[in-house]
N, C-alpha and C positions, 0 to 999 in steps of 0.2 A: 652550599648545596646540602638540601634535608635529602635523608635515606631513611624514605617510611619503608619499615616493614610490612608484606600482605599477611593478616592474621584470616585465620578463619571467620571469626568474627568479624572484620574488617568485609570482607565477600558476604558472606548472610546481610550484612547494612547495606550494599551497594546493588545485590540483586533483586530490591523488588523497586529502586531507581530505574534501573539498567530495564528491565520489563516491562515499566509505566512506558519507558519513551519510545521503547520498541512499541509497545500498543497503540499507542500517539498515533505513530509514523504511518503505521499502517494502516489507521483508519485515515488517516489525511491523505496516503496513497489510493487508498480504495476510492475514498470520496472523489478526488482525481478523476479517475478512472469513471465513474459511476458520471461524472457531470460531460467529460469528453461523449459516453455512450449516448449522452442526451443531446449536446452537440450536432452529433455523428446520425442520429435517427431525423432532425429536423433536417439535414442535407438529404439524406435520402428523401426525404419525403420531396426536394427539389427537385433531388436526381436519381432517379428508382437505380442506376450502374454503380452505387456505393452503397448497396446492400450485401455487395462481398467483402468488402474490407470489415464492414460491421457484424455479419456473423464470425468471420475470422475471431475479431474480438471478444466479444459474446464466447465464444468456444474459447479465449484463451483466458477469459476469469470465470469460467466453472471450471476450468483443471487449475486457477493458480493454487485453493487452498482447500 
C-alpha cells in the first residue's frame, strides 16, 4: 500500500485536469440538452400540446447558468 502525500504542488498539477473535464462534461451536457430541445420542437410542431413541456425547459436553461 503507497501513502502519497497531497502537496500543494500536487493540487496546482491536478487543477487545471480536474477543470478541463469539468468543462468537457458540461458542454457534452449542454449539447444534450440543446439536441433534446430540437427533438422536443419537431414534436411540437406534430403536436402544438407539448409546447408546455418545451417552454418549461427553454425557462429551465436560461436560469441553469
Amino acid at each position: 500500500m503507497s501513502t502519497d502525500t497531497v502537496t500543494a504542488s500536487n493540487l496546482q498539477d491536478l487543477a487545471p485536469q480536474r477543470n478541463k473535464r469539468r468543462k468537457t462534461r458540461r458542454r457534452v451536457a449542454k449539447g444534450l440538452a440543446y439536441v433534446s430541445l430540437a427533438i422536443t420542437a419537431v414534436l411540437v410542431l406534430s403536436e402544438p400540446w407539448l409546447l408546455l413541456p418545451l417552454v418549461m425547459f427553454v425557462a429551465a436553461l436560461s436560469l441553469w447558468d
